[in-house]
mmCIF file as Biopython writes it, N, C-alpha, C and O atoms, coordinates in Angstrom:
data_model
#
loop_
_atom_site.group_PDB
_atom_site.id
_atom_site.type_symbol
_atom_site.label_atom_id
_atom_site.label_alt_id
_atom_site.label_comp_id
_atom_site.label_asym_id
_atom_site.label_entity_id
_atom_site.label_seq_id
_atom_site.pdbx_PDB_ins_code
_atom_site.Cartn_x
_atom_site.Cartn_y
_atom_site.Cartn_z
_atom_site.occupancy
_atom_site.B_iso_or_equiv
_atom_site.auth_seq_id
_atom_site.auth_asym_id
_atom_site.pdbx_PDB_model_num
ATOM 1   N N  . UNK A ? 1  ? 86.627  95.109  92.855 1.0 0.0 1  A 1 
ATOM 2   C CA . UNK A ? 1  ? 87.433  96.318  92.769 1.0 0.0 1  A 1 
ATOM 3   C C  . UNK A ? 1  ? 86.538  97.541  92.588 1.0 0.0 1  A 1 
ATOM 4   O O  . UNK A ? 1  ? 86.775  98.547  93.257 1.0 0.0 1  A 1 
ATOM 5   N N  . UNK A ? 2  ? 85.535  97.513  91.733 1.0 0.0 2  A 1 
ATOM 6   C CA . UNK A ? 2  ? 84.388  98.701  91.741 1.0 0.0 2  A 1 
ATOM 7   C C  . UNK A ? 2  ? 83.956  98.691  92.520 1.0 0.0 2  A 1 
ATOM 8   O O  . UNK A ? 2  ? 82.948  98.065  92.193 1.0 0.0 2  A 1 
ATOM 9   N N  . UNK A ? 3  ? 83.833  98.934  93.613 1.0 0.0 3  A 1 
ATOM 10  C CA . UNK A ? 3  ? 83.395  99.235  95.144 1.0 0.0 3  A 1 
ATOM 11  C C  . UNK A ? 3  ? 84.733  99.444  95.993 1.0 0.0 3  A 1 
ATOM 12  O O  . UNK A ? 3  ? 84.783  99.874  97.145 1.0 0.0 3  A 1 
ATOM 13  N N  . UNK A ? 4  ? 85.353  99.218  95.531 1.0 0.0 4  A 1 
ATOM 14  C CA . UNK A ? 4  ? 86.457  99.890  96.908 1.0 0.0 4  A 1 
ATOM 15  C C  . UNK A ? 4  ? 86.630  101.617 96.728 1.0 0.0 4  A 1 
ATOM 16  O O  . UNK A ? 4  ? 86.469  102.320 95.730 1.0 0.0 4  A 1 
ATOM 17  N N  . UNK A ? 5  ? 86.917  101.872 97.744 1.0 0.0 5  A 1 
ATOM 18  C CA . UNK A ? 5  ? 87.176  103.274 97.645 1.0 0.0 5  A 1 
ATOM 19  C C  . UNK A ? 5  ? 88.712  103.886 96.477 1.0 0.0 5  A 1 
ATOM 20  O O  . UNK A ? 5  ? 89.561  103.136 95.996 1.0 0.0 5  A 1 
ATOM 21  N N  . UNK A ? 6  ? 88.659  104.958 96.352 1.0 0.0 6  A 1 
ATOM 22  C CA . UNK A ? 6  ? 89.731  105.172 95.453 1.0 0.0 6  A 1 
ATOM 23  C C  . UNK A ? 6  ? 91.123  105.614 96.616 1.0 0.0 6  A 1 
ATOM 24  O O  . UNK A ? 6  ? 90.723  106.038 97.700 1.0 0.0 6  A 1 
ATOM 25  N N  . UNK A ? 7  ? 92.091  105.566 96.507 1.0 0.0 7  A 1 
ATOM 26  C CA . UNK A ? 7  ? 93.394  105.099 97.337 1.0 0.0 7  A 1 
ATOM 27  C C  . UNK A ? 7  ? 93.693  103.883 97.746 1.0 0.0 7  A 1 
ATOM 28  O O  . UNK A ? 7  ? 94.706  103.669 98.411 1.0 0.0 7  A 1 
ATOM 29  N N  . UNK A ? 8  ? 92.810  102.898 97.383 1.0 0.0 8  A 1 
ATOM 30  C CA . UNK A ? 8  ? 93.200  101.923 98.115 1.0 0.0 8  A 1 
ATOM 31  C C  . UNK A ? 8  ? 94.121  100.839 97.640 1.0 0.0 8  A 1 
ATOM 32  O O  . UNK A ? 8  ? 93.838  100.217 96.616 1.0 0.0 8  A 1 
ATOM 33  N N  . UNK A ? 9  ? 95.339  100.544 98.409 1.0 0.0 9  A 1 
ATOM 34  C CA . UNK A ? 9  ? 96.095  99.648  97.914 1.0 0.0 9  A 1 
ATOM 35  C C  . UNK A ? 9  ? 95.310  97.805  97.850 1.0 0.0 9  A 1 
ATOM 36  O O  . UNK A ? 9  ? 94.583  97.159  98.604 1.0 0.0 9  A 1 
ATOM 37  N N  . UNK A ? 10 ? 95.998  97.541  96.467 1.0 0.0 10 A 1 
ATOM 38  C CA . UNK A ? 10 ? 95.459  96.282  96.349 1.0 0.0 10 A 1 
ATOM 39  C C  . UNK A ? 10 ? 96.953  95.041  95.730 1.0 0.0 10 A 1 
ATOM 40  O O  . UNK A ? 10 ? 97.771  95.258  94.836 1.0 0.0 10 A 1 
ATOM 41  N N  . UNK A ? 11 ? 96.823  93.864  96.582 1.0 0.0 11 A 1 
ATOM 42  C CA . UNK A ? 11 ? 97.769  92.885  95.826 1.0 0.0 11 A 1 
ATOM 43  C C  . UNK A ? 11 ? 97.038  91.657  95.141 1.0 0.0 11 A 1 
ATOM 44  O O  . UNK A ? 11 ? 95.908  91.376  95.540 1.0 0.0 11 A 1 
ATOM 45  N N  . UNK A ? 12 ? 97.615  90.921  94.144 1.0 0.0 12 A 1 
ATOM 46  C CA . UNK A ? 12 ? 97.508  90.059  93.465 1.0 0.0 12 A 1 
ATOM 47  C C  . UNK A ? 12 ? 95.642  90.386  92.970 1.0 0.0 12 A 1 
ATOM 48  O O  . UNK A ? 12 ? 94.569  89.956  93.392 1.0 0.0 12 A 1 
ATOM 49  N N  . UNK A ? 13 ? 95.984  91.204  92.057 1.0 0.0 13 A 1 
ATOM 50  C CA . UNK A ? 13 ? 94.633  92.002  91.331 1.0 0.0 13 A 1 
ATOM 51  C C  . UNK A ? 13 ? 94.000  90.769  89.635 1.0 0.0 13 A 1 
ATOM 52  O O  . UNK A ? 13 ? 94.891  90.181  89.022 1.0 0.0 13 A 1 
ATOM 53  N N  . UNK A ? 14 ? 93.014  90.658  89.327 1.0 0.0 14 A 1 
ATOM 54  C CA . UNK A ? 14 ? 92.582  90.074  88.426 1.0 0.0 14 A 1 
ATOM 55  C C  . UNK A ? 14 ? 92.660  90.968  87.077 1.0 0.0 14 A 1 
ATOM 56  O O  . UNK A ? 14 ? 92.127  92.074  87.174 1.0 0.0 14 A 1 
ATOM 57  N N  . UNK A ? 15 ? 93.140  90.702  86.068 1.0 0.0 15 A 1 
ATOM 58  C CA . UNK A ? 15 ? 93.122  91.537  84.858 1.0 0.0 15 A 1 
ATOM 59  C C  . UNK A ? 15 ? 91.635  90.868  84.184 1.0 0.0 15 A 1 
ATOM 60  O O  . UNK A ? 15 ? 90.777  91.612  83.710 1.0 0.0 15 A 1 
ATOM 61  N N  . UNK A ? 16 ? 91.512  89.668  84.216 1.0 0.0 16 A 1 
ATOM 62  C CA . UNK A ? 16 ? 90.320  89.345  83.791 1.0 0.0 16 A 1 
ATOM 63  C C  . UNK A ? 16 ? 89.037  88.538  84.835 1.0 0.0 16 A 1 
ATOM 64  O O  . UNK A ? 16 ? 89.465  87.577  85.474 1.0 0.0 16 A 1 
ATOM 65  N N  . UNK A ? 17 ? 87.912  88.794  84.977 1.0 0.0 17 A 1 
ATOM 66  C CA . UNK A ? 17 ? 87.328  87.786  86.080 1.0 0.0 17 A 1 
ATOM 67  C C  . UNK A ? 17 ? 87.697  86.498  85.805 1.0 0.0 17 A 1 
ATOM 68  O O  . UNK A ? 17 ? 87.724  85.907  84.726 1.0 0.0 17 A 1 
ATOM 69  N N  . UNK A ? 18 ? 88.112  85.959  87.432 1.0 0.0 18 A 1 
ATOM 70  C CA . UNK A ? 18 ? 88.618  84.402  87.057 1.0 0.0 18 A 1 
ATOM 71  C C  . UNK A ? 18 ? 89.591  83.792  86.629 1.0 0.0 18 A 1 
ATOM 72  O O  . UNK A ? 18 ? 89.533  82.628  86.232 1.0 0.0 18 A 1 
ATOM 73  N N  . UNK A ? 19 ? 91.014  84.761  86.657 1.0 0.0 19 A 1 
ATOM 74  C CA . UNK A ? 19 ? 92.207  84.521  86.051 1.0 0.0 19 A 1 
ATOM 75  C C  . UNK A ? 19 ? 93.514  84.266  87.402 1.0 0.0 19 A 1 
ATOM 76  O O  . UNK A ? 19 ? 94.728  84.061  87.401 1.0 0.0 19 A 1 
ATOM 77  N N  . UNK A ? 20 ? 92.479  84.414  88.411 1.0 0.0 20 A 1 
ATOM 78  C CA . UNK A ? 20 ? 92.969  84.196  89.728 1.0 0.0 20 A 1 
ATOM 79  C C  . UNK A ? 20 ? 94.359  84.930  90.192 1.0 0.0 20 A 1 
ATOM 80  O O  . UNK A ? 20 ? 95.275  84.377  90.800 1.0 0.0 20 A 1 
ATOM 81  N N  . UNK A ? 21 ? 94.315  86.246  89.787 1.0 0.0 21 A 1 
ATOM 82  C CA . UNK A ? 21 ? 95.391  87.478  90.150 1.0 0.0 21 A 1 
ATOM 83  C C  . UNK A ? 21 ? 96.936  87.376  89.150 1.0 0.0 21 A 1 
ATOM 84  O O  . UNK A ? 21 ? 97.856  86.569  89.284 1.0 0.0 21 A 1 
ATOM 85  N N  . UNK A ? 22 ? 96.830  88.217  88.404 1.0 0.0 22 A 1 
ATOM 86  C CA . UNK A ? 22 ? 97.485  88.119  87.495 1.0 0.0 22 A 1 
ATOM 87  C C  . UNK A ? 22 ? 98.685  89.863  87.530 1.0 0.0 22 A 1 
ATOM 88  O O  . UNK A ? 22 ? 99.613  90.103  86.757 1.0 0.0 22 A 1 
ATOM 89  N N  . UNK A ? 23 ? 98.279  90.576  88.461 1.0 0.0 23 A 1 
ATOM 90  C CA . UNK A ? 23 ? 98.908  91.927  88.643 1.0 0.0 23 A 1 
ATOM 91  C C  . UNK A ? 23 ? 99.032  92.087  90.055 1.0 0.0 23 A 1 
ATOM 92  O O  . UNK A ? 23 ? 98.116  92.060  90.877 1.0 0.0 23 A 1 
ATOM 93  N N  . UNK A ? 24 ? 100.680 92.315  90.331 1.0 0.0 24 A 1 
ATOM 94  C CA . UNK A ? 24 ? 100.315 93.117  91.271 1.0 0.0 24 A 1 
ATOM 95  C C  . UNK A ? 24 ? 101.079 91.451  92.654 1.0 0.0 24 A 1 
ATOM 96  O O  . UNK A ? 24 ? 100.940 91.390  93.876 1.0 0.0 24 A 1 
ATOM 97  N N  . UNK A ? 25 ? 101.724 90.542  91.802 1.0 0.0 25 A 1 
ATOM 98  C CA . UNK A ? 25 ? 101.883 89.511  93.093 1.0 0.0 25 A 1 
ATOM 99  C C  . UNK A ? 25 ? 102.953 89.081  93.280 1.0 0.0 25 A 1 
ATOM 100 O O  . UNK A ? 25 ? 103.136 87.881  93.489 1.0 0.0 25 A 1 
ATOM 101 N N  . UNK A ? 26 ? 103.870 89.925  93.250 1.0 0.0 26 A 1 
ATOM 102 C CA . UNK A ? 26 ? 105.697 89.785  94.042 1.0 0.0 26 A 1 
ATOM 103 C C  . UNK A ? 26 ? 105.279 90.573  95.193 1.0 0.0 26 A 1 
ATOM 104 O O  . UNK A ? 26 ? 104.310 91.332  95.207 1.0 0.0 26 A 1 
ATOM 105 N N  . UNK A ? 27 ? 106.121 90.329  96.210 1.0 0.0 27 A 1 
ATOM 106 C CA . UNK A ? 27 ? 106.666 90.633  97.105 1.0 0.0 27 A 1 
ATOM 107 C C  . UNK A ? 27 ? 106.729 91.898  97.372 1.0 0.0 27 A 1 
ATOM 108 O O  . UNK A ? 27 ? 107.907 92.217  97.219 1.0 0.0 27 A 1 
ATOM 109 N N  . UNK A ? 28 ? 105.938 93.055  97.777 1.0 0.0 28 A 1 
ATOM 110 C CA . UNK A ? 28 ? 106.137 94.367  97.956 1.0 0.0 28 A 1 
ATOM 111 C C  . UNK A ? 28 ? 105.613 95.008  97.078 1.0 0.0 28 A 1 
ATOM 112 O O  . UNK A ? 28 ? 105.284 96.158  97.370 1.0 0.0 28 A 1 
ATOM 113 N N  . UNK A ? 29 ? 105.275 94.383  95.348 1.0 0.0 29 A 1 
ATOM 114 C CA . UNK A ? 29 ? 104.281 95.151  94.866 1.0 0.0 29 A 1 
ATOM 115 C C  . UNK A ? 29 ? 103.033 95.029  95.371 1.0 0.0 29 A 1 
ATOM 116 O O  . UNK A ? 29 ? 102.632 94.104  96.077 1.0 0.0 29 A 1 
ATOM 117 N N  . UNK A ? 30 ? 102.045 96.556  94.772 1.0 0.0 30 A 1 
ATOM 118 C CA . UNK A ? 30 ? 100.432 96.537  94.778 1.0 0.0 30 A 1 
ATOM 119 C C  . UNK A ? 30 ? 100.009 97.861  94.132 1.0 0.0 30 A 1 
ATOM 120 O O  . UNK A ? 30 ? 100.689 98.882  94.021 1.0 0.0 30 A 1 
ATOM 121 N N  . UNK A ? 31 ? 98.794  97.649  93.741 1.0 0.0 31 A 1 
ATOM 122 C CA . UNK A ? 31 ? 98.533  98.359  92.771 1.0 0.0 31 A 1 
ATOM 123 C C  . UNK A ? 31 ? 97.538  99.683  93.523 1.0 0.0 31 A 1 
ATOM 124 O O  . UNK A ? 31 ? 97.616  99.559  94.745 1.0 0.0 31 A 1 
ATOM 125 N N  . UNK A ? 32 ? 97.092  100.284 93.325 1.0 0.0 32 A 1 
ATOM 126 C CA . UNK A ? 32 ? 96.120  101.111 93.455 1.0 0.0 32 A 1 
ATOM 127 C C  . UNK A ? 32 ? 94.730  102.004 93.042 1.0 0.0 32 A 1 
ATOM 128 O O  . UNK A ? 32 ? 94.597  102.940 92.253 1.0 0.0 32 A 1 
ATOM 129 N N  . UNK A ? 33 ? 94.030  101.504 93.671 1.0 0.0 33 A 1 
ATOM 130 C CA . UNK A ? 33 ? 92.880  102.120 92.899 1.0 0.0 33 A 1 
ATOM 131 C C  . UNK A ? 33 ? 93.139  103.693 92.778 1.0 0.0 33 A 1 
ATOM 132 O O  . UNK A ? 33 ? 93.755  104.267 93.677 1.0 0.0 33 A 1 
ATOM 133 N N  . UNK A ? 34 ? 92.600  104.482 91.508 1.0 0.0 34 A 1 
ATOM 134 C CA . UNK A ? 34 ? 93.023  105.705 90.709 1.0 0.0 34 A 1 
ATOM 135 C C  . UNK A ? 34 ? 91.343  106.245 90.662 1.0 0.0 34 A 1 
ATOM 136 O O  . UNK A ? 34 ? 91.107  107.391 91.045 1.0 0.0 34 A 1 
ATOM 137 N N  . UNK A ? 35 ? 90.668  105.717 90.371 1.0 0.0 35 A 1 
ATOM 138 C CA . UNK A ? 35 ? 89.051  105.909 89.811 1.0 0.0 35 A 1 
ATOM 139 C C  . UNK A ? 35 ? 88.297  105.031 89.468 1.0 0.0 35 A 1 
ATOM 140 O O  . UNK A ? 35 ? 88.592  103.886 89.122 1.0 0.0 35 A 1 
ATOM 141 N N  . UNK A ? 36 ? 87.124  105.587 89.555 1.0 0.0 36 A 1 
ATOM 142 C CA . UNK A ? 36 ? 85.777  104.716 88.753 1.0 0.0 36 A 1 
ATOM 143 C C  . UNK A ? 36 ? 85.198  105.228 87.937 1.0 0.0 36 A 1 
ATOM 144 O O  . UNK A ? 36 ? 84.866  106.413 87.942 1.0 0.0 36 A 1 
ATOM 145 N N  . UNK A ? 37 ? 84.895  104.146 86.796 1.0 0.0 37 A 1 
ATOM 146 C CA . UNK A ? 37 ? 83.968  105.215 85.793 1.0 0.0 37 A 1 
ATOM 147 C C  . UNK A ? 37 ? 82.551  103.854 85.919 1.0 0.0 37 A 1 
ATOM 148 O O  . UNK A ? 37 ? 82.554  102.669 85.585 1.0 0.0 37 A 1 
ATOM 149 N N  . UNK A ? 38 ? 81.504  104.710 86.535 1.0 0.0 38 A 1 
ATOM 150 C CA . UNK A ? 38 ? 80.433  104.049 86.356 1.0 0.0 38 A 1 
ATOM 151 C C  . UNK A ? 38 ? 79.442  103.723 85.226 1.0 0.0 38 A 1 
ATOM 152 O O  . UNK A ? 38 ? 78.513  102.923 85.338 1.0 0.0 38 A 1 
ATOM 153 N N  . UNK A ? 39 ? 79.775  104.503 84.013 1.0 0.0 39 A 1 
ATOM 154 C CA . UNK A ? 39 ? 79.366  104.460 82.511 1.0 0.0 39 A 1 
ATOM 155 C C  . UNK A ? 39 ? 80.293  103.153 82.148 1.0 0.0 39 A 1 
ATOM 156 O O  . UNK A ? 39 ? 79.720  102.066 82.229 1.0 0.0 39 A 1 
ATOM 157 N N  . UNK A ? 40 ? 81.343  103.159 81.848 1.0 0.0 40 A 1 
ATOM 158 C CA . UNK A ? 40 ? 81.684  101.683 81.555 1.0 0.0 40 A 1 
ATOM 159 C C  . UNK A ? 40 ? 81.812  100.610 82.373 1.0 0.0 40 A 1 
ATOM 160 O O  . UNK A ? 40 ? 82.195  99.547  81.884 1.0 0.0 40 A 1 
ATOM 161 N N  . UNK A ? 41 ? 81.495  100.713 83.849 1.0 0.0 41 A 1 
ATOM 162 C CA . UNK A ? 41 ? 81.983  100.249 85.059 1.0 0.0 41 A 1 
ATOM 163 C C  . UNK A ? 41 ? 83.180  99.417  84.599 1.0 0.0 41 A 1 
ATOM 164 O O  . UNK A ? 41 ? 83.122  98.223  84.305 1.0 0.0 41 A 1 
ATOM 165 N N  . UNK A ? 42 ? 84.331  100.230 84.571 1.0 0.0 42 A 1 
ATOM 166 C CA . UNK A ? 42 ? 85.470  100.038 84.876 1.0 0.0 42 A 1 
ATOM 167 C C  . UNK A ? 42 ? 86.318  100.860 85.674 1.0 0.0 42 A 1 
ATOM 168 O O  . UNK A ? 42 ? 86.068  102.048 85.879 1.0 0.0 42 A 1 
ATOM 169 N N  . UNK A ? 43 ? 87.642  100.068 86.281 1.0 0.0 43 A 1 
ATOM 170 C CA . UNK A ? 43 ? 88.042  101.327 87.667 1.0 0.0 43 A 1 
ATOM 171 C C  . UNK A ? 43 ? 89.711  101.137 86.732 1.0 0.0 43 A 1 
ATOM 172 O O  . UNK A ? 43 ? 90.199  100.244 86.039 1.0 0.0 43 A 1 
ATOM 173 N N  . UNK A ? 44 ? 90.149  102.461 87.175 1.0 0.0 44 A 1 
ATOM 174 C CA . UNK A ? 44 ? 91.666  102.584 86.930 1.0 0.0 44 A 1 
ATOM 175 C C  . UNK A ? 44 ? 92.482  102.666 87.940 1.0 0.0 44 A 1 
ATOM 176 O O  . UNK A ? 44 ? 92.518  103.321 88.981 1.0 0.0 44 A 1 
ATOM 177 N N  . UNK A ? 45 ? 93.224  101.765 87.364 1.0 0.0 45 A 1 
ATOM 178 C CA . UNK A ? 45 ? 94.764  101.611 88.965 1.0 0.0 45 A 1 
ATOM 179 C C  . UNK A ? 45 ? 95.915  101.736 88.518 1.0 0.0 45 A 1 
ATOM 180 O O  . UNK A ? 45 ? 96.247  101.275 87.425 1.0 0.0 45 A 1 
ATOM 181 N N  . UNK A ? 46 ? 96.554  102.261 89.152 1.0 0.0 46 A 1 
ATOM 182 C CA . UNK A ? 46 ? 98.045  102.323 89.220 1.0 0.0 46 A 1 
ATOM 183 C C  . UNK A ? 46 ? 98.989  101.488 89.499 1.0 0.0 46 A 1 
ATOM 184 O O  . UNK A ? 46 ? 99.470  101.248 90.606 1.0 0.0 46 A 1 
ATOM 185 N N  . UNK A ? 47 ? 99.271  101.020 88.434 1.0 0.0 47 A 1 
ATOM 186 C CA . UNK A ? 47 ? 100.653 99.225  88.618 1.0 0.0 47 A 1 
ATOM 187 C C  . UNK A ? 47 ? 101.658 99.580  89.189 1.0 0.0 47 A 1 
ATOM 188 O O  . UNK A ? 47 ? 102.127 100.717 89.156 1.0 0.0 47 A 1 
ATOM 189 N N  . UNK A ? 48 ? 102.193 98.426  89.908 1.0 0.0 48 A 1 
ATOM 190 C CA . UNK A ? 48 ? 103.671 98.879  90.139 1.0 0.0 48 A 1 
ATOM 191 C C  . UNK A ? 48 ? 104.640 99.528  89.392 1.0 0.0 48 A 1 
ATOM 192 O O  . UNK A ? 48 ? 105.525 100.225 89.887 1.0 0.0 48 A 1 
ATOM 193 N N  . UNK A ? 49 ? 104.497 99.318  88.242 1.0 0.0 49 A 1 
ATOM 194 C CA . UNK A ? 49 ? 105.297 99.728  86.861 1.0 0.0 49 A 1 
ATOM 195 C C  . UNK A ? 49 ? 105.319 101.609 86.758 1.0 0.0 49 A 1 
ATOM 196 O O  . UNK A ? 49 ? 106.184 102.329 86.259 1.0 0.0 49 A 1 
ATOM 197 N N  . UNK A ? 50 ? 104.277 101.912 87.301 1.0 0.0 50 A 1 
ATOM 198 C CA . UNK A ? 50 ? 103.799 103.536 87.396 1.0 0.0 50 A 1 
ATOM 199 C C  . UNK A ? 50 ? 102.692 103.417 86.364 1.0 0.0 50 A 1 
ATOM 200 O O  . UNK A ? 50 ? 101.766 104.226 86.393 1.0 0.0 50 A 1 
ATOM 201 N N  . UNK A ? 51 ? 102.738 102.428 85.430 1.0 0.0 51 A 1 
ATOM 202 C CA . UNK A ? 51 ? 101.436 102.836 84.301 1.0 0.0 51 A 1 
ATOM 203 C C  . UNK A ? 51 ? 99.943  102.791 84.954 1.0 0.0 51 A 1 
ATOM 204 O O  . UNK A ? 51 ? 99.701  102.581 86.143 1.0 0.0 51 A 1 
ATOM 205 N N  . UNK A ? 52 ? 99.102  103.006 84.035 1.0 0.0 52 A 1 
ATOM 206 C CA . UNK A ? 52 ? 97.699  103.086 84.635 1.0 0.0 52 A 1 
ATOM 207 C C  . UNK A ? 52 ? 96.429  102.075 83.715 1.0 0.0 52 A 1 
ATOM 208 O O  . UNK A ? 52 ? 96.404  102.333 82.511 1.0 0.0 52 A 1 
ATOM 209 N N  . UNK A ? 53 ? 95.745  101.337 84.043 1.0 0.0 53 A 1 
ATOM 210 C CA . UNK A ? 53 ? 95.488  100.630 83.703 1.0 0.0 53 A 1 
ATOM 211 C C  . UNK A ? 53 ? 93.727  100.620 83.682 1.0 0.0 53 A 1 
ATOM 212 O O  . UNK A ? 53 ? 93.420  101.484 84.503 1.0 0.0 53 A 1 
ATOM 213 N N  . UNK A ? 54 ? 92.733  100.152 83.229 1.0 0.0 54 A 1 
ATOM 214 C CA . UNK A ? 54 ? 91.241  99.935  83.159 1.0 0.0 54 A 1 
ATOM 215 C C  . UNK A ? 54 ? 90.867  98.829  83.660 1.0 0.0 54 A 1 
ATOM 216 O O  . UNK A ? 54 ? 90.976  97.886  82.876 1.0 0.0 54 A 1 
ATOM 217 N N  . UNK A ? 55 ? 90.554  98.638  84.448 1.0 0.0 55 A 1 
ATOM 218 C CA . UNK A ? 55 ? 90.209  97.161  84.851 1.0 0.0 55 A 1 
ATOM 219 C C  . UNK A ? 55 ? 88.753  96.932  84.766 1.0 0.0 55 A 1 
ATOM 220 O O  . UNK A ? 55 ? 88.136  97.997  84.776 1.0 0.0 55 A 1 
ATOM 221 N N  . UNK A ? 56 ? 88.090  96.001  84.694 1.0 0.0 56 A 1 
ATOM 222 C CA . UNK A ? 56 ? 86.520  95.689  84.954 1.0 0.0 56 A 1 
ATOM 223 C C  . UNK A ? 56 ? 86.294  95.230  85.959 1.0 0.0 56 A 1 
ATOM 224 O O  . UNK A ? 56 ? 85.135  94.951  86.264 1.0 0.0 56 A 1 
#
């Protein structure tokens, strides 16, 4: 996910490495990349829910 560009829609997203997609995997949802912060390398996306989230 830290390497994709920011807009980009994403489905069935990992909240943790290795949890094998845990956000983001009904039918018509997907989430979106929002930003990167390269100091914590973590990126923020936008859930289906509208909230915003930190991912690693």
């Amino acid at each position: 996910v830290g390497s994709m560009p920011e807009g980009t829609v994403i489905c069935s997203l990992e909240e943790k490495t290795g949890d094998r997609g845990k956000i983001a995997r009904a039918s018509g949802n997907f989430a979106t990349v929002i930003a990167h912060n390269p100091d914590t390398k973590r990126t923020r996306v936008k859930l289906p829910s509208g909230s915003k989230k930190a991912i690693p």
